[in-house]
C-alpha positions in Angstrom: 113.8 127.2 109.5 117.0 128.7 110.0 118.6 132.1 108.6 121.5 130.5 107.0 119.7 128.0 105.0 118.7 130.6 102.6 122.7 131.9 102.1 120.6 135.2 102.4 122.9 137.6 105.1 121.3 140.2 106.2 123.3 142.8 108.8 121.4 146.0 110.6 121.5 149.0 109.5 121.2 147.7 105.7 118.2 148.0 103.9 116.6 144.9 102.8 117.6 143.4 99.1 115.5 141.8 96.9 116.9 138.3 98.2 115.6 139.3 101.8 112.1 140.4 100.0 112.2 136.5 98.8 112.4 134.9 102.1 110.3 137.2 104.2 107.2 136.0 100.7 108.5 132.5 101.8 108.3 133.3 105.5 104.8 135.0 105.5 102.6 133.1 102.8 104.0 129.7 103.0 105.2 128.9 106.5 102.8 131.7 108.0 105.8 132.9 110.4 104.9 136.6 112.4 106.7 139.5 112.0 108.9 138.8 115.1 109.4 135.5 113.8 110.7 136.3 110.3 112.7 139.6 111.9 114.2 136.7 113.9 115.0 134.8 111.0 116.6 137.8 109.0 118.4 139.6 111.7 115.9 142.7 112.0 113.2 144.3 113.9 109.5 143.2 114.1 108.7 146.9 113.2 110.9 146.4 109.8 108.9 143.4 108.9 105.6 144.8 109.8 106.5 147.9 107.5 107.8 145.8 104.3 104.6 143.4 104.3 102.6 146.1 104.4 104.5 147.7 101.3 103.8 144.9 99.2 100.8 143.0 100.5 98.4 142.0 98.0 94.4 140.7 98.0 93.9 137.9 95.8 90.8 136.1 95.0 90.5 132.2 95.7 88.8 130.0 93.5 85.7 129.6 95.7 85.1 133.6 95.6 87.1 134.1 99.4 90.1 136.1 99.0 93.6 135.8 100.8 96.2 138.3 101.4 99.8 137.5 100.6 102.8 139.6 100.3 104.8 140.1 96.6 108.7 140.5 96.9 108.3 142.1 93.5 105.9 144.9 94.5 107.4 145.3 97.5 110.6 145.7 95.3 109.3 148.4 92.9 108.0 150.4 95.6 111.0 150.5 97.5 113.0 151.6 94.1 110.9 154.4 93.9 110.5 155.6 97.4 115.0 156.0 96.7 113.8 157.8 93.5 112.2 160.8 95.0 115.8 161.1 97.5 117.3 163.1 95.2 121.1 163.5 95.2 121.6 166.0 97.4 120.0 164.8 100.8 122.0 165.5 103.7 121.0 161.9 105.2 123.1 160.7 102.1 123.2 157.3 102.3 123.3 156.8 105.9 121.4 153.8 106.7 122.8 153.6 110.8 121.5 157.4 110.9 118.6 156.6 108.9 117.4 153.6 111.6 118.3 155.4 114.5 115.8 158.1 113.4 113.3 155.8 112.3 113.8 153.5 115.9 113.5 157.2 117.9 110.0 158.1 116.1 108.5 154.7 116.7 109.6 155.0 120.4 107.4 157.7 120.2 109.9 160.9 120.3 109.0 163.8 118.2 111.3 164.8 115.0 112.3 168.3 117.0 113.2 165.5 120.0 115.3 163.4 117.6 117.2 166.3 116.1 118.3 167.4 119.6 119.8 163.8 119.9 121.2 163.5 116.8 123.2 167.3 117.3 124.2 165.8 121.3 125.1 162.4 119.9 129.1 161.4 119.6 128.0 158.6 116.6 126.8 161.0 114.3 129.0 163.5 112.8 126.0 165.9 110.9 123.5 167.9 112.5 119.7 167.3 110.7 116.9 169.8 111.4 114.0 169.1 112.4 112.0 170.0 109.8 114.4 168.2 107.3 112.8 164.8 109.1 109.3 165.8 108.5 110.5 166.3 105.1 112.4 162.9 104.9 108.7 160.9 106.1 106.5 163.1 103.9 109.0 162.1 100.5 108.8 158.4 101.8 112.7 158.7 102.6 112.4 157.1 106.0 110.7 153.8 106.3 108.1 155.5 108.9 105.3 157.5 108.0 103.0 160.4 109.3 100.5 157.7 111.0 104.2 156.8 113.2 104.5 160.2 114.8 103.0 160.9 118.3 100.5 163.1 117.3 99.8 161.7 113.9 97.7 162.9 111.5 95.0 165.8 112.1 91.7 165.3 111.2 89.6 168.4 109.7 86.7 169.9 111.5 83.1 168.4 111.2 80.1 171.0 110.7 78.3 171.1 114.0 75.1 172.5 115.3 74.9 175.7 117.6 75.1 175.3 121.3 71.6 174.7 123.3 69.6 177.3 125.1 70.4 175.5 128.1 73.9 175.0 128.2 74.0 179.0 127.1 72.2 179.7 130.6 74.0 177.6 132.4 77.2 179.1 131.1 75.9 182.8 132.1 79.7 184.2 133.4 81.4 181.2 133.0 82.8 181.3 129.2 85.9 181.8 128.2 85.5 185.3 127.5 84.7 185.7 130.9 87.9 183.6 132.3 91.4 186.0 133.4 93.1 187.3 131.0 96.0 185.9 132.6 94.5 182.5 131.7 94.7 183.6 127.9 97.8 184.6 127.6 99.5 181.5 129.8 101.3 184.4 131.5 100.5 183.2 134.8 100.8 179.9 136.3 98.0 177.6 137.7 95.2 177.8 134.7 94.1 174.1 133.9 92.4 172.9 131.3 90.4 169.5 131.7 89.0 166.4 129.7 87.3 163.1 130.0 89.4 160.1 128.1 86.8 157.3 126.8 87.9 153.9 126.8 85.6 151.1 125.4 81.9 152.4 124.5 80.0 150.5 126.7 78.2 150.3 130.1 79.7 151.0 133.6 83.3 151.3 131.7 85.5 153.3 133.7 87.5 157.1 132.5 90.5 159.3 132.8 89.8 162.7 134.1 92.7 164.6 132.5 93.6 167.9 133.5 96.1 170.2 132.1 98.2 173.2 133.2 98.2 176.0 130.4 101.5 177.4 130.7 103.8 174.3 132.0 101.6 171.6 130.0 101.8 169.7 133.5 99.6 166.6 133.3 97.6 164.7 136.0 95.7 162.0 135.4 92.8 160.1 137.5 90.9 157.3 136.5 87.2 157.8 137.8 84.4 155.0 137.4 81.7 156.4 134.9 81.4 160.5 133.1 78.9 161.3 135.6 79.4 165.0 137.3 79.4 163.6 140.7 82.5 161.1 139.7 84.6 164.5 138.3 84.0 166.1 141.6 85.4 162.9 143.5 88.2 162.9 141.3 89.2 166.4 142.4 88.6 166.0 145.7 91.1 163.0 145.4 93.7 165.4 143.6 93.1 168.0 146.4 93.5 165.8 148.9 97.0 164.9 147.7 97.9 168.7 146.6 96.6 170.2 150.4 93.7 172.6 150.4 96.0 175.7 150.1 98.4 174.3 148.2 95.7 173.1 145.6 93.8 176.7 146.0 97.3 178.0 144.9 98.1 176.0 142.1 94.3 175.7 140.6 93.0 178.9 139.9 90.9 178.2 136.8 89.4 175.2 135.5 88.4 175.4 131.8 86.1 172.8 130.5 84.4 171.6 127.4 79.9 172.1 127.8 79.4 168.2 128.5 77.1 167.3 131.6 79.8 165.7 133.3 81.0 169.1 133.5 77.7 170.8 134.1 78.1 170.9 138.2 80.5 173.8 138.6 79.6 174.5 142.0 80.4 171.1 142.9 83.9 171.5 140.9 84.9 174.8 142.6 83.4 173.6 146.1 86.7 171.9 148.3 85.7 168.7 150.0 85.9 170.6 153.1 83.1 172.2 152.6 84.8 175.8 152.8 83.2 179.0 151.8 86.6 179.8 150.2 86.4 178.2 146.3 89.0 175.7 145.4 89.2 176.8 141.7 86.9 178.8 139.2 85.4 176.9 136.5 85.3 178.1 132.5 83.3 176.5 129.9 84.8 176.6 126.4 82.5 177.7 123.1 80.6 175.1 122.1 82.3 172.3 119.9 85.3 174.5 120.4 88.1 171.8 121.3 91.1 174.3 120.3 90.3 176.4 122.7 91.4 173.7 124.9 94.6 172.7 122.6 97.1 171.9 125.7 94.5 169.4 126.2 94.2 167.8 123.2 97.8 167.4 122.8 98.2 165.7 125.8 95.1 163.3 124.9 96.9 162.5 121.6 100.2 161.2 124.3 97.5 159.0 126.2 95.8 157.4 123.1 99.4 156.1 122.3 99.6 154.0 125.1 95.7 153.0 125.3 94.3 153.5 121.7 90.1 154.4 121.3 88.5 151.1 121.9 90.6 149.9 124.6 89.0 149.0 128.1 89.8 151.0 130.9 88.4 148.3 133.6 92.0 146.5 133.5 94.5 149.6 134.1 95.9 149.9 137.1 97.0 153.3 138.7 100.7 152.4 138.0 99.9 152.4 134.1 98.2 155.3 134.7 100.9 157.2 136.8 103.7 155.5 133.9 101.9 157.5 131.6 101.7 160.3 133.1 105.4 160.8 134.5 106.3 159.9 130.2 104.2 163.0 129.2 105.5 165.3 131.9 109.1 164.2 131.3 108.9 164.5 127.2 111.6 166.7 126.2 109.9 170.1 124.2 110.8 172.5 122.2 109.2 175.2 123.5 110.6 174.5 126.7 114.2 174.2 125.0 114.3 170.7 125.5 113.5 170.7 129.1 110.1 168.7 130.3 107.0 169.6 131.8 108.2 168.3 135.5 110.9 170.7 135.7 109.1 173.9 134.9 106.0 172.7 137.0 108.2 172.4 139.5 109.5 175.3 139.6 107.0 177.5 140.0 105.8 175.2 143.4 105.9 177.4 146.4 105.8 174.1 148.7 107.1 170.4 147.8 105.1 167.5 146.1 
């Protein structure tokens, strides 16, 4: 069925009207059209679809006890009234729909609000400048037709109670905590501290993972997919990434290693060993306190980045090295704030005293 039959005009950039709410019920419970379809049908993106079903999707109950879901132009309606209720009539966003999108289209192509800001201020189409604070404040007060679960990093999750460390992993530990690790390390005053993390795909048998590492102070990120989380398959990994660095080169750049206490951690001799079999350590490995993932934060931030692209669940056993390497080069080329704007790459770079 075509747009036009519906004498229902819809341009981008607008919000939707209650008319549009009416075909896209039509669309989605009767003809059974997907969101691309019915964006296709009303001139807008799948991601505007997606969103306005999910405002006014309902569960009703069929007459043999199953139930259905359909979406309600009404409800969907009222909610959208009252989302422009809590505005206010002061915002700065005003009633800036083009503005509006383009913040919306940036978040879902996964750029941070402090990100977006920047290219609102260095954009010739907009003539305002928005902090970025003020678009946190826009998604938390339903302003923006995006919310929290839309961001890179999402929502955070509060800490779980968790039992105290084992005698074992204490021993095993013995001068390698955290508290024992440079205090260079601490401070992210020097270059060449790494942090590093096994990524789980799909929970099951002989699936493969990413060994992630992390560089403290440039938040560089290298990632190598390994076959399985036993020990020996971290050390290979390594030795891959010091094969590619050089064995001074990766002495040089890898002076610390800190670690969470798993066992696919738990052979720090083979860690710090080179494949060479040198006398001369290849890095020095530091265990974190036990269920202690903050202490590893540059980490965890960068983990967040990779779930985007393969979400928990996903198989490993199908990505290829250029996936991997794609998302790697997008985290190490995403524009921060600490770094006033600049990436990762540039200031990882830059303190190189050879070429990679």
């Amino acid at each position: 069925m075509c747009q036009d039959k519906y004498n229902i005009e819809h341009e981008k950039g607008e919000h939707l009207s209650y008319g549009n709410r009416v075909v896209i019920g039509h669309l989605y419970n009767i003809q059974d059209k997907n969101y691309t379809e019915i964006g296709k049908e009303l001139n807008c993106h799948r991601t505007t679809i997606s969103r306005e079903i999910k405002r006014g999707e309902v569960e009703l109950r069929n007459g043999d006890g199953t139930t259905r879901k359909e979406y309600v132009p009404k409800l969907a309606q009222k909610v959208h009234a009252f989302k422009n209720s809590n505005k206010g009539p002061n915002l700065k966003i005003g009633k800036n729909n083009e503005l509006a999108e383009f913040i919306e289209e940036q978040i879902l192509k996964l750029r941070s609000p402090a990100a977006v800001a920047k290219d609102i201020k260095e954009s010739d189409d907009f003539d305002l400048e928005i902090h970025w604070k003020t678009i946190y404040n826009y998604i938390d007060k339903g302003v923006l037709n995006i919310d929290r679960d839309d961001l890179l990093h999402g929502n955070y999750k509060t800490e779980k109670d968790r039992p105290e460390e084992s005698a074992s992993t204490t021993r095993r530990k013995e001068g390698r905590t955290i508290r024992d690790r440079p205090e260079e390390a601490d401070t992210r005053e020097e270059f060449g501290h790494w942090e590093m993390d096994l990524v789980e795909g799909l929970k099951e048998k002989g699936e493969p993972f990413l060994l992630v590492l992390t560089e403290r102070q440039t938040r560089q990120e290298i990632i190598e997919k390994i076959p399985n989380k036993k020990a020996e398959s971290v050390v290979k990994g390594l030795d891959r990434i010091e094969r590619r660095f050089g064995v001074v080169n990766f002495r040089e750049t890898f002076k610390t290693i800190t670690t969470d206490n798993g066992s696919e951690f738990a052979d720090y001799e083979g860690i710090e060993e080179s494949f060479t079999g040198s006398s001369i350590p290849r890095t020095s490995q530091y265990y974190c306190d036990a269920y202690s993932s903050w202490q590893r934060g540059s980490n965890e931030v960068a983990n967040r980045f990779i779930r985007r692209f393969l979400p928990k669940g996903t198989s490993f056993k199908g990505i290829k090295r250029t996936l991997v390497k794609k998302i790697q080069e997008f985290i190490n080329t995403y524009p921060r704030k600490m770094f006033d704007y600049g990436n990762s790459n540039e200031l990882f770079k830059s303190k190189l005293s050879f070429s990679i």
